[in-house]
C-alpha positions as CSV (number, residue, x, y, z in Angstrom):
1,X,22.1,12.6,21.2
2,X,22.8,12.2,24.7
3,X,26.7,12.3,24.3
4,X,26.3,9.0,21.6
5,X,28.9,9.6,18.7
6,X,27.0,10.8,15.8
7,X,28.1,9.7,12.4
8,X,26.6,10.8,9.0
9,X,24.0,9.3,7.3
10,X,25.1,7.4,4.2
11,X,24.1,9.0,1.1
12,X,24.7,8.2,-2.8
13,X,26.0,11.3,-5.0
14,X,29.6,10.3,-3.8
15,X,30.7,10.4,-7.7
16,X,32.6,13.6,-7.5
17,X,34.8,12.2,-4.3
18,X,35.2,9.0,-5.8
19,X,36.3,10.6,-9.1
20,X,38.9,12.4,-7.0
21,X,40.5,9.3,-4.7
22,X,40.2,7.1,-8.5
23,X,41.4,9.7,-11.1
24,X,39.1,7.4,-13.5
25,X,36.0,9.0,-14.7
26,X,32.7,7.4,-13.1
27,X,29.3,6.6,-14.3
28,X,28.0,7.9,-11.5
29,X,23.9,5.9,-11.1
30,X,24.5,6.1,-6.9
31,X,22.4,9.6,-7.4
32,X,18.5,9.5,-8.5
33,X,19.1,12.3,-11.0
34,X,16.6,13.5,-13.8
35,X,19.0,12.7,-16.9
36,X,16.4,14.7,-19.1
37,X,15.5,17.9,-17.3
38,X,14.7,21.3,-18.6
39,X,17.6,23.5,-19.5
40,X,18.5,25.9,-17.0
41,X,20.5,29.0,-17.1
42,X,23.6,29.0,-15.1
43,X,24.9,32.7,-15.6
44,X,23.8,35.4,-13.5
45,X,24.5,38.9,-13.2
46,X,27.5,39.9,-10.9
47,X,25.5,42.2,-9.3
48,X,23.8,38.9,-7.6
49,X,26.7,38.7,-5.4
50,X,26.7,42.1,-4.0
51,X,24.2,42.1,-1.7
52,X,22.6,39.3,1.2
53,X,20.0,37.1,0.0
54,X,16.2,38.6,0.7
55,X,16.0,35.9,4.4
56,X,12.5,36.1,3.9
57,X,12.4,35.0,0.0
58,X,9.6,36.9,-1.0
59,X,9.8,37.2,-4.5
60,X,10.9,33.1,-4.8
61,X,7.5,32.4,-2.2
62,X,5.1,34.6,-5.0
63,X,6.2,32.6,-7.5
64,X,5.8,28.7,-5.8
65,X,2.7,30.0,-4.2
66,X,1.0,31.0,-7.6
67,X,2.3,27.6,-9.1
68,X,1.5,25.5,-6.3
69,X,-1.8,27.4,-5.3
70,X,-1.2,28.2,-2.1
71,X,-0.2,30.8,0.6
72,X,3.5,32.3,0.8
73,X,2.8,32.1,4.5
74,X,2.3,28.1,4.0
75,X,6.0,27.6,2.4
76,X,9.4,27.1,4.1
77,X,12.8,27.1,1.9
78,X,15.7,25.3,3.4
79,X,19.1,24.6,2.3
80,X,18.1,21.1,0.2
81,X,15.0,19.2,1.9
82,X,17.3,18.1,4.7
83,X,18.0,21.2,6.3
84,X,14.2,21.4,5.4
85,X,14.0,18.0,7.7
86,X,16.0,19.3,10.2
87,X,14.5,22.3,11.0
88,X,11.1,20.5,10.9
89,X,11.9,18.1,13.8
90,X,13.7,21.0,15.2
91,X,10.5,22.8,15.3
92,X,8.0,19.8,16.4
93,X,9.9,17.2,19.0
94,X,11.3,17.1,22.3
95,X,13.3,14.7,24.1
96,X,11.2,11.6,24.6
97,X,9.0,12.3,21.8
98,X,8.3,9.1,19.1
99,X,8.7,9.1,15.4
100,X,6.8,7.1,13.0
101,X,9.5,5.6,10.5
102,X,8.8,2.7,7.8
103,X,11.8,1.3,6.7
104,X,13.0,0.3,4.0
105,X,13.5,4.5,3.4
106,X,15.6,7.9,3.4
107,X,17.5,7.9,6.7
108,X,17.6,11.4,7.3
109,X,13.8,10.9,9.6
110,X,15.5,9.1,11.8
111,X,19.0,11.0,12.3
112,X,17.2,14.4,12.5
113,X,14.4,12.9,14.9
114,X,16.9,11.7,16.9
115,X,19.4,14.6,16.9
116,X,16.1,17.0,17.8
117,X,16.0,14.5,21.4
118,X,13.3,12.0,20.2
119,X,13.1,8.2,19.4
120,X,12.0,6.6,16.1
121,X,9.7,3.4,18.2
122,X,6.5,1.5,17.6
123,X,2.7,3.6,17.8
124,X,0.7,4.4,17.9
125,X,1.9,7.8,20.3
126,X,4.0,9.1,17.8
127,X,4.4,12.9,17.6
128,X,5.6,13.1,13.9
129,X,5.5,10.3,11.3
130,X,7.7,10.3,8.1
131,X,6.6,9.1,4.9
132,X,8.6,9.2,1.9
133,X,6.2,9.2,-1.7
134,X,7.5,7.8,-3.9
135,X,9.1,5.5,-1.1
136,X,13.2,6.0,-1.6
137,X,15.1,3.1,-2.6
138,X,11.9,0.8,-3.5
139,X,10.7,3.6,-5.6
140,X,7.3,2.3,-4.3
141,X,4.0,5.6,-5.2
142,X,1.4,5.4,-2.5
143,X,-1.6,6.8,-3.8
144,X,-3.5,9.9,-3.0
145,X,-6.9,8.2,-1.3
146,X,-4.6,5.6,0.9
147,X,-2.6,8.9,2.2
148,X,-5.5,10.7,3.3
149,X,-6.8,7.9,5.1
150,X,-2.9,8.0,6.7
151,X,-3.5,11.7,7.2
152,X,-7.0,11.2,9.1
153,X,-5.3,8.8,11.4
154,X,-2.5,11.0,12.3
155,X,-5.1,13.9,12.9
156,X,-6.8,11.2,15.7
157,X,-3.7,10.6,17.0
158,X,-2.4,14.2,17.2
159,X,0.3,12.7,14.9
160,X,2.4,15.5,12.1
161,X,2.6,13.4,9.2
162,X,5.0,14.8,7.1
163,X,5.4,13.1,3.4
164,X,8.6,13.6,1.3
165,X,7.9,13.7,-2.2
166,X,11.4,14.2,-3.1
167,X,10.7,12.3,-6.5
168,X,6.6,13.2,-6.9
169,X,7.7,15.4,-10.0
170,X,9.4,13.1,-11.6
171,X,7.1,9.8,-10.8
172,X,4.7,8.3,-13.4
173,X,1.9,10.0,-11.4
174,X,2.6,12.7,-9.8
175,X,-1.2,13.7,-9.5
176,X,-0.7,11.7,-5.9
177,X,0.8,14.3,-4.6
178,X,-0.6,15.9,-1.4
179,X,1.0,19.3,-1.9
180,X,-2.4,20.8,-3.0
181,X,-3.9,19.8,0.7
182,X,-4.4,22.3,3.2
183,X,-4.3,20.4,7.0
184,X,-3.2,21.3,10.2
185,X,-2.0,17.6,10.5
186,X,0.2,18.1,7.2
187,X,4.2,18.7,6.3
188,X,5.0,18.3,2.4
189,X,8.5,18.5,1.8
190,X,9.8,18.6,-1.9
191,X,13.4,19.5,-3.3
192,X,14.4,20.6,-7.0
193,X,17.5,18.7,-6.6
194,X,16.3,15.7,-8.3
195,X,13.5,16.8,-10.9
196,X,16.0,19.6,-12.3
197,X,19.2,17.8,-11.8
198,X,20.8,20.6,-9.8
199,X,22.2,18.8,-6.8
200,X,24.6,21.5,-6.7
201,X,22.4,24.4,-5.5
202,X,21.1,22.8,-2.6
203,X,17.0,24.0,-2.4
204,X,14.7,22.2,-0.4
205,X,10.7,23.8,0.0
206,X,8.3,22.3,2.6
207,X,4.1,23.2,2.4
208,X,2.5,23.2,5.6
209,X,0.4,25.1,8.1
210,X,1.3,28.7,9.0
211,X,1.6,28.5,12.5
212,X,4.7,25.5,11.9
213,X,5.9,27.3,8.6
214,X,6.4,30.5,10.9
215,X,8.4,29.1,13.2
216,X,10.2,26.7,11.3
217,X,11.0,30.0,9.7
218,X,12.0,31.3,12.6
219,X,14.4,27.7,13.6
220,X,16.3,27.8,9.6
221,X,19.6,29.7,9.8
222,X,19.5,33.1,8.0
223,X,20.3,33.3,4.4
224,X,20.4,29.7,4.4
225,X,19.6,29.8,0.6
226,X,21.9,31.6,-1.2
227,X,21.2,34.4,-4.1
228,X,22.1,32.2,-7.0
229,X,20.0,28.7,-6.0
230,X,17.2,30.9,-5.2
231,X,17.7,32.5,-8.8
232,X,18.1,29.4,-10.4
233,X,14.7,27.7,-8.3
234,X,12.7,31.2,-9.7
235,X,13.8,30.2,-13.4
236,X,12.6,26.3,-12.6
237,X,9.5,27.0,-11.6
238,X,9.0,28.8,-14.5
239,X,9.3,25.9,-16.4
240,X,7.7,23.2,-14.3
241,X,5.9,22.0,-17.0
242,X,8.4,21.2,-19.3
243,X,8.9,18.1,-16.4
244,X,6.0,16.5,-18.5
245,X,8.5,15.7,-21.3
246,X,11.1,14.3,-18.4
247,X,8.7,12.0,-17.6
248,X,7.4,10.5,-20.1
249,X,11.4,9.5,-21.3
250,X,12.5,8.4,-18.1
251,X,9.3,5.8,-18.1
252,X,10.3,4.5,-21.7
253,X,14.0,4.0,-20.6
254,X,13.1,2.3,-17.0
255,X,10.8,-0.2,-19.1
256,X,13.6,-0.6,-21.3
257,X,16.0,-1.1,-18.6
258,X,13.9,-3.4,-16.8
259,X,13.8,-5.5,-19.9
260,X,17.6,-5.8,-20.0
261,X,17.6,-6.8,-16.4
262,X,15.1,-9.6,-16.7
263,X,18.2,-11.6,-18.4
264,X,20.0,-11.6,-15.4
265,X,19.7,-13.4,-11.9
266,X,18.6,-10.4,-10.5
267,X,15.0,-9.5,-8.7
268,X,13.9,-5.8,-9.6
269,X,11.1,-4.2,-7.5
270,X,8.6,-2.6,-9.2
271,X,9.1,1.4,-9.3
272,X,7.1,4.3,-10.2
273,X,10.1,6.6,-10.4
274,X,13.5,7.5,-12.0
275,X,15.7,4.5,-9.7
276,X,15.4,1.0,-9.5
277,X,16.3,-1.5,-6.8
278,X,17.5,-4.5,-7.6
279,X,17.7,-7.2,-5.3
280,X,20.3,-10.4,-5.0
281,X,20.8,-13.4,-3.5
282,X,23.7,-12.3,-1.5
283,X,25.9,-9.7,-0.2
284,X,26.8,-6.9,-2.6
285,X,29.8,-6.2,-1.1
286,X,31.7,-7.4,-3.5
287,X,29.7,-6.7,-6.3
288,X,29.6,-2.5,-5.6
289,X,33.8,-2.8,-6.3
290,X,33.4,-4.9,-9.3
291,X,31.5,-2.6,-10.5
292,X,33.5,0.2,-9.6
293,X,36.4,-1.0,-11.1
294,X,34.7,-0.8,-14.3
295,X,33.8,2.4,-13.8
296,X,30.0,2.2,-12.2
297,X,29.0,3.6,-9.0
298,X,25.8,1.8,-7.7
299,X,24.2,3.0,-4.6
300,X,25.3,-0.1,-1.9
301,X,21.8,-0.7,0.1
302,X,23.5,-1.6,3.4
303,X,23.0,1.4,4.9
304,X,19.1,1.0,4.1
305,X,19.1,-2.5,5.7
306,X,19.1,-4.3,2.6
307,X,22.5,-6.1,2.4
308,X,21.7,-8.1,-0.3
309,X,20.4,-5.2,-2.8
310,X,21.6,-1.8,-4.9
311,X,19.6,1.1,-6.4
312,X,20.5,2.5,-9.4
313,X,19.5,5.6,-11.0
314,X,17.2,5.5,-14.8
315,X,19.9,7.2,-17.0
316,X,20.1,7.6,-20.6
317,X,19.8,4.7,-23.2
318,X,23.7,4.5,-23.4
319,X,24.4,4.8,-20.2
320,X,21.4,2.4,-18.9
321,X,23.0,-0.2,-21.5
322,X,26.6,0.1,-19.9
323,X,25.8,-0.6,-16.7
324,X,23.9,-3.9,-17.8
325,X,27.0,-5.1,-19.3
326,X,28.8,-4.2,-16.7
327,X,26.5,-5.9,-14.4
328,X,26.4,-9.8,-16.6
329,X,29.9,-9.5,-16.6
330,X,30.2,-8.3,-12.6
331,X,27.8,-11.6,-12.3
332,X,29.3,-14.2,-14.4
């Protein structure tokens, strides 16, 4: 970054190091978790440790490309979708390049454009351009028809677009997905983390043309997924269906939480997924440690821009319900 200091992108998920530096336990709704997925196993064989991870993941690529319909030669793995980011802009920009970025969204576009050399500016000569679907922290679903028409611009422009459907499988439609689409002009990215709630593993996938997918491939550090997340991503693809059933609860208990929230002074964007944002009238500063102090860890929207909002993850009925009351009393 042409000797700049680099810093990390803020993330939420901080409930474990905050759990740590407290000693309290945390409701932790700063990560967009699925709080109903399928059951996964989580013991393996010791025998799984004995040996390097396959670097070219066949068996793990046969079984996403007979789910997802397409080619093992179309899909990239990656150490959570942001290494899958990374070695993306890795793999299309150059210094002096332009990104395409829409903010309010996830700022891992922009750090990884710009650590690959390029500059996130106005178009329309943009190399890549980033769309997140659903739209993370708004929680806003473009549909299908209006990101084709995206798509066909990019393909005029000799734009990538790439579209990050981190929370597609877990969105009230997911059937706006552009996985199933084979273009040239097309980068999905997608990550299990959310849909499965296994943060912990780290797997990020990416559909996309060959000819990138190879040498994206060929960018990604060997072995970058390890033995056991690639075991564990074999098992929940197994059971992708069983994310019908996720869905269809965490819709019930984001109406039910939205319900609660229309008591308070509060302004709650619409959302298709499993996170709300919810929107004040000033700073939340303050409010993110009042609610810490009572045990609730909010995602603080700064870092997105919004100074003056949080996002909050669609939990279970009980825990939905405490962090209401801990919100009216936070606001009283």
């Amino acid at each position: 970054m042409n000797g700049q200091r680099i810093s990390k992108v803020v993330h939420g998920g901080t409930g474990i190091r905050v759990v740590r530096e407290s000693g309290a336990p945390i409701l932790d709704l700063s990560a967009n978790i699925n709080p109903y997925p399928p059951h996964l196993a989580t013991t393996f064989p010791p025998d799984l440790l004995d040996t390097y991870p396959d670097d070219s993941y066949g068996e793990l690529k046969s079984v996403m490309a007979r789910l997802f319909g397409r080619d093992p030669e179309e899909i990239t793995v990656g150490n959570g979708s942001i290494e899958v980011i990374r070695v993306l802009c890795s793999s299309v920009l150059s210094p002096g390049d332009k990104v395409g970025i829409a903010p309010p969204t996830f700022g891992e576009y922009e750090f990884s454009a710009r650590l690959a050399g390029a500059s996130v500016g106005e178009g329309p000569d943009f190399r890549l351009r980033f769309l997140c679907n659903p739209n993370n922290p708004t929680g806003h679903l473009v549909g299908k028809e209006e990101l084709l028409a995206v798509l066909d611009r990019c393909e005029k422009d000799g734009c990538l677009l790439a579209v990050d459907e981190a929370f597609i499988e877990i969105c009230d439609d997911p059937s706006q997905t552009l996985a199933d689409i084979r273009h040239p002009s097309l980068f999905v990215i997608r990550s299990l983390t959310k849909s499965f709630a296994v943060p912990g593993i780290r797997f990020g996938y990416g559909f996309g043309d060959p000819a990138l997918v190879e040498r994206m491939e060929a960018l990604r550090l060997p072995w970058s997924v390890n033995s056991i997340a690639a075991k564990m991503a074999i098992e929940a693809f197994m059971r992708y269906e069983e994310l019908e059933v996720s869905r269809g609860r965490i819709r019930e208990e984001r109406d039910r939480l939205c319900a609660a929230l229309s008591s308070l002074p509060v302004e709650v964007a619409p959302s298709s997924t499993n996170f709300l944002l919810i929107n004040l009238d000033r700073d939340v500063g303050k409010l993110c440690s009042d609610l810490l102090r009572r045990g609730i860890l909010v995602r603080d929207c700064h870092s997105f821009g919004l100074p003056c909002s949080i996002r909050v993850a669609v939990r279970t009925r009980e825990e939905n319900l405490r962090m209401v009351e801990a919100l009216s009393a936070c606001m009283r």
